[in-house]
C-alpha positions in Angstrom: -1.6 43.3 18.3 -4.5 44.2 16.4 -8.2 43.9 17.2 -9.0 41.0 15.5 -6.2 39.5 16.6 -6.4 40.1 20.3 -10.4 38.3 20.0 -8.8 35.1 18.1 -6.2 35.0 20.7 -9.0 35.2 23.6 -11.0 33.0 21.8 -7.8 30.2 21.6 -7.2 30.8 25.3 -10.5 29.8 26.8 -11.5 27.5 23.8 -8.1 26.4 22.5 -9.5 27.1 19.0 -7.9 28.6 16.2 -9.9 31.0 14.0 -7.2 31.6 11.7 -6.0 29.4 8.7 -2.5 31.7 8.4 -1.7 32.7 11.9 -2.2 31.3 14.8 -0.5 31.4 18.7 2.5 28.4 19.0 1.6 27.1 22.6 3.7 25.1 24.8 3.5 23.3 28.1 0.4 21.7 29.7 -3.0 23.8 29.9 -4.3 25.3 33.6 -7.7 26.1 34.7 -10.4 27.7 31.9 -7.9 25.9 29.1 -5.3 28.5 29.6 -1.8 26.8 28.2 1.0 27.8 30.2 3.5 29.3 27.6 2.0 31.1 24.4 3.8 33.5 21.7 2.4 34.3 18.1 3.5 32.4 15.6 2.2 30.7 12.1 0.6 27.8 11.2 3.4 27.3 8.3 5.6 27.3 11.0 4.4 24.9 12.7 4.0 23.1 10.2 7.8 23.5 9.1 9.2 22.4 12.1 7.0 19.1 12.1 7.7 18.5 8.6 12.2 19.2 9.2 12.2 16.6 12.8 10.3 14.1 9.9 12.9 14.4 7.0 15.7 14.5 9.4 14.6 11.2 11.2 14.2 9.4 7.9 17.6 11.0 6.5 19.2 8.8 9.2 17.2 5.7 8.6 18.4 6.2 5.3 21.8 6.8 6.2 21.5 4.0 8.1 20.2 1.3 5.5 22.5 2.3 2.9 25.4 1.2 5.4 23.9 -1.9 6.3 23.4 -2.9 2.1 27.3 -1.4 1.6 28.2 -4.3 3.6 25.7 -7.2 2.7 26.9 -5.9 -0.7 30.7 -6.6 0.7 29.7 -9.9 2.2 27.8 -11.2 -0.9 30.9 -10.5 -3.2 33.3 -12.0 -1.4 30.6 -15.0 -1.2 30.6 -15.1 -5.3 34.3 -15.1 -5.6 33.9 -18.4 -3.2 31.6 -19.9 -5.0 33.4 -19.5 -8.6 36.1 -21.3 -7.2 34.5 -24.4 -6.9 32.5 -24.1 -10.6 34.6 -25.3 -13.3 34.3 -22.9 -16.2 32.6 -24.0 -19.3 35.2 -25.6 -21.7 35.3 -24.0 -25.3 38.2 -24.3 -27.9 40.4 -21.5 -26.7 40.6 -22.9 -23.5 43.7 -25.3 -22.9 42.8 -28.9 -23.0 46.2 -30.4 -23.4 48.6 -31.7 -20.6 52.2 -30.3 -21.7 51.6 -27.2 -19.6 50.5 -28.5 -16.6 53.1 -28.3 -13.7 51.0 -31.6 -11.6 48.9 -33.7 -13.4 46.5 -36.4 -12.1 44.2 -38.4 -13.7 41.8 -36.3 -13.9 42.8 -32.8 -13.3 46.0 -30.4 -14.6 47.8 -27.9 -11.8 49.0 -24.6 -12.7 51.0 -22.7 -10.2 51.6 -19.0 -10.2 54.1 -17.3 -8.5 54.5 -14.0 -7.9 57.4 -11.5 -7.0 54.8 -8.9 -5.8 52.5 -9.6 -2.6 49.3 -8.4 -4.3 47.1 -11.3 -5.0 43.6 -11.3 -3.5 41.5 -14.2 -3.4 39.4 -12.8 -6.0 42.3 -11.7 -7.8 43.4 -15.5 -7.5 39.9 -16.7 -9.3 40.6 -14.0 -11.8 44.0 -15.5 -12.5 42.7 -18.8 -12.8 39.7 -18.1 -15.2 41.7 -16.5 -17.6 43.9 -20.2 -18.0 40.2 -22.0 -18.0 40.8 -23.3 -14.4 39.3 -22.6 -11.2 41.6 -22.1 -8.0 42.4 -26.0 -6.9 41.3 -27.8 -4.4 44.0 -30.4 -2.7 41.9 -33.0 -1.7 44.5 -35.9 -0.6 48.2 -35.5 0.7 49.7 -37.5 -2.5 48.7 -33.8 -4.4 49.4 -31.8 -1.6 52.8 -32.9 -1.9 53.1 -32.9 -5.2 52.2 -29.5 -5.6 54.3 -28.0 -3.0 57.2 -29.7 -4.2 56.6 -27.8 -7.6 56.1 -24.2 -5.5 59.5 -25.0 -3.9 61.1 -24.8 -7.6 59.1 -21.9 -8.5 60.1 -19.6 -5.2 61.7 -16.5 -6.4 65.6 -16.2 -5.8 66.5 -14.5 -2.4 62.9 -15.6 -0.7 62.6 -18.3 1.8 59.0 -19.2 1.6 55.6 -18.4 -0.8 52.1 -17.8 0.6 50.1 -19.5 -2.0 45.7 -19.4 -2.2 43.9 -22.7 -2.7 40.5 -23.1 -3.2 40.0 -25.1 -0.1 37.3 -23.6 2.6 36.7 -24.0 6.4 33.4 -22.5 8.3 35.6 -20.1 10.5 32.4 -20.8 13.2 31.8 -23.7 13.0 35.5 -25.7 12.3 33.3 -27.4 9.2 35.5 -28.5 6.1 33.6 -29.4 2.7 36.8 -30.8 1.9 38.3 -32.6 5.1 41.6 -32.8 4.1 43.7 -30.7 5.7 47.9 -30.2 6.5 47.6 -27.6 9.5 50.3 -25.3 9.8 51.4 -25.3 13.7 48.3 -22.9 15.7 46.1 -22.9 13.0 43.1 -23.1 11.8 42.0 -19.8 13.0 38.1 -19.8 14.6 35.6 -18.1 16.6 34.6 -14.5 17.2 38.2 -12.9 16.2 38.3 -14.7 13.0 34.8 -15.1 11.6 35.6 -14.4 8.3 38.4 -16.6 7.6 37.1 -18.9 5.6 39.8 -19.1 2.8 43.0 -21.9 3.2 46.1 -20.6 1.6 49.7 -22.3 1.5 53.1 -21.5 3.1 55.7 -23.3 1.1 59.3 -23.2 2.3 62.0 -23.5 0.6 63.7 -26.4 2.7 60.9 -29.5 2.8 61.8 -30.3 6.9 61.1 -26.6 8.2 58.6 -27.2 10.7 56.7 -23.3 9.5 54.7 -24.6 6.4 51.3 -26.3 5.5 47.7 -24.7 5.4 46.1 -22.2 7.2 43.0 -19.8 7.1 42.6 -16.2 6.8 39.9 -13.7 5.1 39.9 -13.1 1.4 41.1 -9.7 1.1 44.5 -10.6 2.3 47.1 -10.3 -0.1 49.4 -13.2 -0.7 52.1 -13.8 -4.0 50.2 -16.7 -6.0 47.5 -19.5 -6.2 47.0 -23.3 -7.2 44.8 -23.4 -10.5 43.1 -26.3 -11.7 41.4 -27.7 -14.7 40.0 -31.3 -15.5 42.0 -32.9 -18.4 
């Protein structure tokens, strides 16, 4: 150590001063009688300063970490929320889109039903919106039990040669909390709907259509959007 820096580390010890901008003495632990700190070895000031400045970054690189999580998932939560939402907003009507009745599969007096069947279980329930936007309909809502049976006796014709049964997605909703239905009509399938903790987030009502009208394993149930079933209920007003 040299002289000059054996009288700034005397000074530091009884006066626990620094006379140095560039080096200095890193000191730990509590300080005894006369200001003497307990541990000392010679160190820098730009160390120091380094190590303060790394346990910094590194606590905000998890906060980060952290928030970017959280807004992957409201992100999740919101688009699943959209794809709701356009189900119930009928799509402005222009001349390509299909105003006439002689491709509807139900019709009512005010609305015309397209079913879509598929061979392949691969249908979201966004996919099911998508579906239905590009006909100019929105997924359907079955709002009374003359349509509900009108409709499923057209899936019955539609189910694909060899199957028993379809799972089919309407646009009908239930608050998987709270047991709330915007559209109370309902033709529960034996045990459902599913609520509570376990099932939060299955708010979507989908279909199962058998093939025979009397087997007791059909009618509506819920279960969360990203489930993939083999077709949905479309919808347009005539």
């Amino acid at each position: 150590m040299r002289g000059d820096q054996a009288i700034t580390f005397l000074i530091f010890l009884t006066t626990g001063i620094s006379m140095s901008n560039e080096e200095d003495f890193i000191c730990e632990g509590k300080r005894g009688w006369y200001g003497i700190p307990l541990t000392c070895h010679h160190g820098t000031s730009n160390e120091k300063s380094t190590q303060s400045r790394l346990r910094i970054l590194t606590k905000k690189l998890k906060v980060a970490e952290d928030d970017i999580a959280k807004i992957k998932k409201e992100n999740l939560e919101l688009k699943n929320k959209l794809a709701t939402l356009e189900s119930f907003v009928m799509p402005l009507k222009d001349e390509s889109a299909p105003n006439r009745t002689d491709k509807c599969d139900v019709v009512t007096e005010n609305f015309c039903f397209l079913t879509l069947v598929e061979k392949k279980w691969k249908m979201s329930f966004e996919d099911a919106v998508t579906a239905c936007n590009k006909l100019g309909c929105t997924v359907a809502n079955i709002t009374n039990e003359a349509i509900y049976t009108r409709i499923t006796s057209n899936l019955r014709r539609k189910i694909p040669n060899g199957w028993s049964l379809v799972y089919i997605w309407i646009g009908n909703q239930i608050n998987a909390k709270t047991g709330y239905l915007p559209i109370p009509f309902t033709q529960w399938l034996q045990g459902s709907p599913k609520l509570k903790e376990k099932h939060l987030n299955w708010n979507n009502i989908y279909l199962i259509v058998d093939r025979n009208p009397v087997v007791a394993f059909q009618g509506m149930a819920n279960i969360a959007p990203k489930t993939f079933w083999n077709g949905v209920v479309c919808q347009r007003n005539i």
